[in-house]
N, C-alpha and C positions, 0 to 999 in steps of 0.2 A: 275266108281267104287263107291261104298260106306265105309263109316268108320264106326268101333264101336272104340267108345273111352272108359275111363275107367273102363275097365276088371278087376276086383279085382282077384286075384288070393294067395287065402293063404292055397295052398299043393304045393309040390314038382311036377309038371307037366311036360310031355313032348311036344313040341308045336303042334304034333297033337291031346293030350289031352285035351289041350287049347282051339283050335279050334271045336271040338266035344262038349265042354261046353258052348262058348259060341255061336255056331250055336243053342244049343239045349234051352238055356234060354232068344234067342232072337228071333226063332220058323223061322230060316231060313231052308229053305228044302234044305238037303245035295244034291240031287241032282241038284239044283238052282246054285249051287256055282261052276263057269267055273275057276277061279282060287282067291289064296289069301295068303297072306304073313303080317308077321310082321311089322309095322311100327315104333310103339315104345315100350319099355321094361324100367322099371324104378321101384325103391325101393322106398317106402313110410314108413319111419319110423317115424313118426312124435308122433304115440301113441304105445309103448315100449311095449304093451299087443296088439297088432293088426298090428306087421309088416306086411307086403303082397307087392307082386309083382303091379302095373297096367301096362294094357298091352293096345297098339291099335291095330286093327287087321282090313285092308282094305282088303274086295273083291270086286271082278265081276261076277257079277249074269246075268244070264238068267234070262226072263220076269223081269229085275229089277224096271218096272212098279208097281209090287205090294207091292216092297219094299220104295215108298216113303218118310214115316215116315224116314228115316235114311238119314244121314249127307253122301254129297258127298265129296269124299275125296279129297283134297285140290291138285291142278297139277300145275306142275312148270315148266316153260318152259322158257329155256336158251335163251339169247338174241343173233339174228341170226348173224354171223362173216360173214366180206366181206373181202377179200383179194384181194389186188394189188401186182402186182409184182417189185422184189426191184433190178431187173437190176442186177441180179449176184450178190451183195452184200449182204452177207451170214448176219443175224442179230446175234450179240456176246453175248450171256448169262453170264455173271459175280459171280459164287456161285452156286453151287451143291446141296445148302440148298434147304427149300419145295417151297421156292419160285422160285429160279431157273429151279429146276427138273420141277414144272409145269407150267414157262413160255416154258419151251422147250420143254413139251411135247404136250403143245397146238398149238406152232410152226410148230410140224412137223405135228399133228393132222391135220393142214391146209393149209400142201403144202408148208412151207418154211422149210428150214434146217441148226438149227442152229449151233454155234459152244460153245460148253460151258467149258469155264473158270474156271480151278480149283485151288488153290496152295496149297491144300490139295491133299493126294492118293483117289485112289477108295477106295468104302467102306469096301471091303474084307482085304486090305491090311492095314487101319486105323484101322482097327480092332484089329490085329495083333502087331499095334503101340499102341495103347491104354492099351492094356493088360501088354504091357512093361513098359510102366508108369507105370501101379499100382502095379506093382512086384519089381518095380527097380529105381524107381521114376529117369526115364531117359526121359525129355519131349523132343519132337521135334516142336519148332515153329507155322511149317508151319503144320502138319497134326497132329491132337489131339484131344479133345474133343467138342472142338471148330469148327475147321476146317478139310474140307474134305467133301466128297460126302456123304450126305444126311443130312449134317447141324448138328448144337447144337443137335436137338430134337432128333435125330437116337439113342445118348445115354443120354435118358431119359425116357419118360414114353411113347413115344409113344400117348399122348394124344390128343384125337380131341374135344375136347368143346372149345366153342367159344362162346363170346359175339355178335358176329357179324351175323347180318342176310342177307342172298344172296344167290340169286339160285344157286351160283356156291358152295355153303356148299354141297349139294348132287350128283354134279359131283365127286369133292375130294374124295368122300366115295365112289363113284361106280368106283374110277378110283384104287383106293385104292386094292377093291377088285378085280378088273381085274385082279390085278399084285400080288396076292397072300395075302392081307388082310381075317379074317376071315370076313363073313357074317353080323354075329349079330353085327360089328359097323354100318349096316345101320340103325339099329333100337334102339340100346342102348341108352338110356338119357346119360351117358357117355362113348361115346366111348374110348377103347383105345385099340393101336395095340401092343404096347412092345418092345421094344429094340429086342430081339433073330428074332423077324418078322419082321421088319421095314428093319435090313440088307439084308435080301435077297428079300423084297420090293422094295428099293431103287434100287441092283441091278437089277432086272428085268424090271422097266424103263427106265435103262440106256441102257438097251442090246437093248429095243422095240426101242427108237431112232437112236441108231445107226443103227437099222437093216432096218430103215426108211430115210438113208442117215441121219444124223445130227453125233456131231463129238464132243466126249469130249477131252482137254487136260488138262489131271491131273499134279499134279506138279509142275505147270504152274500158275508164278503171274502177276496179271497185274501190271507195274511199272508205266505206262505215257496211255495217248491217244495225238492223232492229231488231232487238224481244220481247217477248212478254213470259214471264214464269219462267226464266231459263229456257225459250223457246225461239229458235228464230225465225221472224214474222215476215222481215223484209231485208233488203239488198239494196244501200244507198252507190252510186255507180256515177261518176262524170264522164262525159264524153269529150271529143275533141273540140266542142262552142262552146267546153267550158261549161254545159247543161249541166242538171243535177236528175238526176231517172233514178224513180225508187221503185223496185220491183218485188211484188209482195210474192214471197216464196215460203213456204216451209221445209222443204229438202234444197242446202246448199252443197254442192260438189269443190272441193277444195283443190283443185288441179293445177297451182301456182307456179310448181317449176321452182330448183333450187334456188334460183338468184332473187327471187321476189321479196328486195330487202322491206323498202317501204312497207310492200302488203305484211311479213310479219311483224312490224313494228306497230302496225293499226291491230291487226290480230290480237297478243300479247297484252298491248293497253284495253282493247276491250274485253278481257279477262278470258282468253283463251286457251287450255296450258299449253307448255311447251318446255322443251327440257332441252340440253345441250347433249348431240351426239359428235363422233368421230368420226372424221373427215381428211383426207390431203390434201398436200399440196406438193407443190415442185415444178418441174419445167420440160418443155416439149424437147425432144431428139429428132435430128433429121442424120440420115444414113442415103445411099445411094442404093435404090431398090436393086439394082443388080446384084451389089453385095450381100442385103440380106436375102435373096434369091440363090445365090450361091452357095450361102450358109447354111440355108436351110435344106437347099434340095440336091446337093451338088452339081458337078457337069456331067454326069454319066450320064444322066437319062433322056430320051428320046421323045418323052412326052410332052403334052402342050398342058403346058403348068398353069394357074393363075400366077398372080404374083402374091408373092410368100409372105407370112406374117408371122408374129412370135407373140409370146407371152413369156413374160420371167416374173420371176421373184428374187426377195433377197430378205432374212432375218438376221438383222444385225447383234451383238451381244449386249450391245446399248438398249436391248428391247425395242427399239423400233424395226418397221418393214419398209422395203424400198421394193417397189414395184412396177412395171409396165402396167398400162389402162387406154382404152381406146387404139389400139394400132391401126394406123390407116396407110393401107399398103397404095405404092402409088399417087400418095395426095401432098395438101398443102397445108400448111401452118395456119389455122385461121386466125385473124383478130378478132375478140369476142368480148370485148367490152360492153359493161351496160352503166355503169356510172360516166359519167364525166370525169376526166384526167385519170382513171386509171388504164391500167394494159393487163387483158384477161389472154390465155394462149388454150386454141383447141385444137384440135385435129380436123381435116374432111378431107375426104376421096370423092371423085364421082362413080358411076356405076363399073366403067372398065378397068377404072386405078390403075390409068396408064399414064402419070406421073413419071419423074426422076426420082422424087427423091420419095423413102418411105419417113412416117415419123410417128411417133409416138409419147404419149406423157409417160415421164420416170416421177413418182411421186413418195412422199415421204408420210407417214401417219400423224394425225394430228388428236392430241385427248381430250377431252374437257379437262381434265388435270392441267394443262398446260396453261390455263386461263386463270390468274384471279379474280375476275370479273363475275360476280354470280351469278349475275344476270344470262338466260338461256340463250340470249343472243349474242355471245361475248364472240363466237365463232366468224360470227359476220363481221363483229368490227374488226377482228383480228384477219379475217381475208382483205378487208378493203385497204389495211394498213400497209399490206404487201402490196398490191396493186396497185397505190399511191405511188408507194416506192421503186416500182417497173415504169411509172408513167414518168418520174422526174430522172432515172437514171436512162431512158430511152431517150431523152431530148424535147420530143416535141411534136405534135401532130401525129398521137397514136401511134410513132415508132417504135418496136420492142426491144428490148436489150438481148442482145445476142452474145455469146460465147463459143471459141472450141473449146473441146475437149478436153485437150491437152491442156491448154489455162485454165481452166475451170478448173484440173487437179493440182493447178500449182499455184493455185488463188493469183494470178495476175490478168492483169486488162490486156484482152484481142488488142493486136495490131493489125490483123490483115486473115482474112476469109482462105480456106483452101481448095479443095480439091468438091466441098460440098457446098455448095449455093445455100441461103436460105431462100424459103417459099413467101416467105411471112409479107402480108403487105398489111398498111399504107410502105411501110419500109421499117429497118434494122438499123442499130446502133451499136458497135463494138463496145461492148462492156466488163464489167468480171461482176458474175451475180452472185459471189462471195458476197459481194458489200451492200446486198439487200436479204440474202436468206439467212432466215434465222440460224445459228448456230447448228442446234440438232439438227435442224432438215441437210444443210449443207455436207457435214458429217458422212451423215447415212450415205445421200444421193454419190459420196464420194464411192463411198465403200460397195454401194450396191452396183454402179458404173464399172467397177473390176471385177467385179463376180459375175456379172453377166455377162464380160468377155470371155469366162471362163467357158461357159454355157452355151454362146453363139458366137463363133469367130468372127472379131473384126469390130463387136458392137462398140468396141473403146481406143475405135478408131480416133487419131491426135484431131483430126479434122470436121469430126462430129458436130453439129450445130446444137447448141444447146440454147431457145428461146425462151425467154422469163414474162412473166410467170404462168403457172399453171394453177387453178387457185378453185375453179369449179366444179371438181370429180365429181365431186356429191354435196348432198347439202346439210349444212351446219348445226340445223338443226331437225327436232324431234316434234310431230302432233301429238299426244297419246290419246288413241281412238277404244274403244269396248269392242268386247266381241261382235256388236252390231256396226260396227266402222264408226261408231258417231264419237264425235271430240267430248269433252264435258258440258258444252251448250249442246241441246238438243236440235236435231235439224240438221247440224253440221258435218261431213264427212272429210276428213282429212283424208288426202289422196294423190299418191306416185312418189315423183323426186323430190319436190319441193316438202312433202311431211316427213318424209323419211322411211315411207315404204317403197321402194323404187331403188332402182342403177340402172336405167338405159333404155331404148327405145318397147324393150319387148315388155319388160316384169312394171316398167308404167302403163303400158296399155293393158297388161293383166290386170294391174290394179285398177285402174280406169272400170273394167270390166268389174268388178268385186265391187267396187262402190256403187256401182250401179244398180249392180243384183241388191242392194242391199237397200239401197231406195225403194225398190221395186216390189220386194217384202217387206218393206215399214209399214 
């Protein structure tokens, strides 16, 4: 096949419009062309008097001899899986998040069937739990925003960009679409599926596993494992009666998801290592999406835009970074708590992100340096310390502490909401979240709030909603796995966000996938 890259595109087209333009301005004979699709779609705003689409657009031609002169298009080919047999013992999936869902789904893809571990409900029924918190701010532990089948991400944006490059990025996206993704994330520069799609994505690879012999129990927490010789034999697991189910395994998948404090507290006691890594924190922005629509893309153009997103940075001289993470154009403030009395803040859109307001986390870096705690977990006590401290300055019943802008820079307590609503439910609390963040972070978050005004007109608008806290970017801590993914117990694979190979829905389910393969050749 061959590629065209850079299709400038500035009208409203439909992509066999597309196609017919640029066959016609690059003098390919329509009948030459046996087949062709989109590869990439992306927004080029850089000059506010000349937004435009660029497009790639690979075909297969007949006599593609005469087509020379053009770029062949670049082919990816998955690294071939060998499978041995694991003697009846079923390998145990750990987490229903993306890296779970596709270490199991590469599992069954190749002949073993796994059993996967949830202490969250299905996603149908999390759903249904989630929506009772934000009505009635009545949390449940075990299955929330947090936990449950399809991970953190399910209620969020839905987003697939990644830093990470690896053939298995284009698996993700065609696996995606198998199970009822639209299309255009194989080609979009930013993908993203949406929270209202993601849930009945999630379920439809739970249904394709099971329907392939593999076996979820939801409900169900792991509390212990067994060894023998540094070896592990089995998988001690309670369910919701309170039952005790011991499942004898030798390949465990470690797919816990950052927040899994309890699980690595069990972990670490039974001699697992774990080492302290760096992490943010800070608090969610809400903006009025027309504004950053405006900012970004001006009023000149004529075309039919999605709604706009950003990304900033900011390197302070204090050595810290102050950051944008998650933007979700068009959504809402979630509350995403999973302990009791504290207030966790995330981001979600749904698929058309056709919200008011946009938002996004500004967060601040966090070191192990910053801890005297030696202990590897010092990170999590120190999130949960802040999150105590958003639940008792919010009031009451999971309300979050809110701030503008404007006070936030002159360290005084909101009197009164302006021009920007918050999204945030059970409900909001006029506060100054000076008087829970820690000193450094507060600092940065000041100094990086004015330099990104710099960068994006308007982003330090007086009326900006600033909601506290933001506390779960990533997670706190570290698995240290060998080149064959296993922890220092044998059997064990540490895997995605929660061990600390992972940031977001894609480079988890990569990993997902890598742990898998790596079961699969043990």
């Amino acid at each position: 096949m061959i590629i065209i890259n850079n299709i400038k595109i500035r009208k409203n087209l439909s992509s066999n419009e597309i196609f017919e333009e640029t066959i016609r301005k690059n003098k390919i004979r329509k009948e030459d062309v046996l087949e062709w699709h989109i590869t990439k779609k992306s927004i080029d705003a850089r000059d506010k008097q000349d937004v435009h689409y660029t497009y790639a657009i690979a075909f297969k031609l007949k006599n593609e001899h005469k087509y020379k002169h053009f770029h062949k298009a670049p082919e990816v080919e998955l690294p071939e899986i060998k499978t041995n047999n694991l003697e009846n013992k079923r390998p145990v999936v750990v987490g229903a998040g993306p890296s779970g869902l596709f270490s199991a789904l590469t599992l069954i893809q190749n002949g073993l069937a796994p059993i996967v571990v949830e202490q969250g409900e299905c996603v149908e029924n999390r759903q249904i739990t989630v929506d009772k918190f934000l009505k009635e701010g009545k949390l449940n532990p075990l299955s929330n925003v947090q936990f449950g089948e399809g991970g953190a991400g399910t209620f969020s944006d839905g987003k697939l960009t990644t830093g990470i490059s690896s053939p298995f990025c284009k698996k993700v996206l065609q696996e995606f679409v198998n199970f009822g993704a639209p299309e255009q994330i194989l080609y979009l520069s930013k993908p993203h599926i949406g929270t209202d799609n993601l849930v009945n994505i999630v379920k439809n690879i739970r249904e394709y596993i099971i329907s392939k012999g593999g076996s979820f129990l939801f409900n169900t927490k792991v509390t212990n494992f067994n060894t023998e010789n540094n070896k592990i034999t089995s998988v001690v697991c309670t369910n919701k009666q309170n039952e005790t189910i011991v499942i004898p395994t030798s390949h465990l998948i470690l797919a816990i998801g950052h927040s899994s404090r309890d699980t690595f507290e069990m972990l670490y006691k039974n001699g697992v290592d774990m080492e302290k890594k760096n992490f943010s924190v800070g608090v969610r922005i809400e903006h009025l999406q027309d504004d950053i629509n405006k900012a970004q893309y001006g009023t000149d153009t004529k075309l039919k835009l999605p709604p706009a997103e950003y990304k900033l940075s900011y390197h302070s001289p204090n050595g810290r970074s102050c950051y944008t993470f998650c933007m979700c154009p068009g959504g809402v403030v979630m509350a995403s708590s999973s302990d009791p009395n504290t207030i966790v803040t995330n981001g979600m859109s749904y698929f058309l992100r056709d919200g008011v307001n946009a938002n996004s986390a500004v967060l601040v870096n966090v070191v192990p340096e910053d801890f005297e705690d030696p202990s590897p977990l010092s990170g999590i006590y120190f999130q949960k310390n802040l999150e105590e401290k958003a639940f008792i300055l919010g009031g009451s019943n999971y309300f979050a502490p809110i701030q503008r802008l404007e006070d936030f820079m002159n360290n005084r307590k909101s009197e009164f909401i302006g021009t920007i609503k918050p999204s945030y439910l059970p409900g909001v609390t006029l506060s100054n979240l000076n008087e829970i963040l820690p000193e450094f972070v507060a600092t940065t978050l000041k100094e990086g709030l004015s330099y990104f005004d710099t960068k994006l007109k308007g982003f330090a608008n007086p009326d900006s909603i600033l909601t506290g806290l933001e506390t779960r970017s990533s997670s706190p801590v570290k698995i240290p796995r060998n080149e064959h993914l296993v922890s220092n117990i044998s059997g064990i694979y540490p895997c995605g966000e929660g061990a600390g190979y992972a940031g977001g829905i894609m480079s988890a389910a990569v990993d997902g996938i890598k742990c898998a393969i790596a079961v699969l050749e043990d």
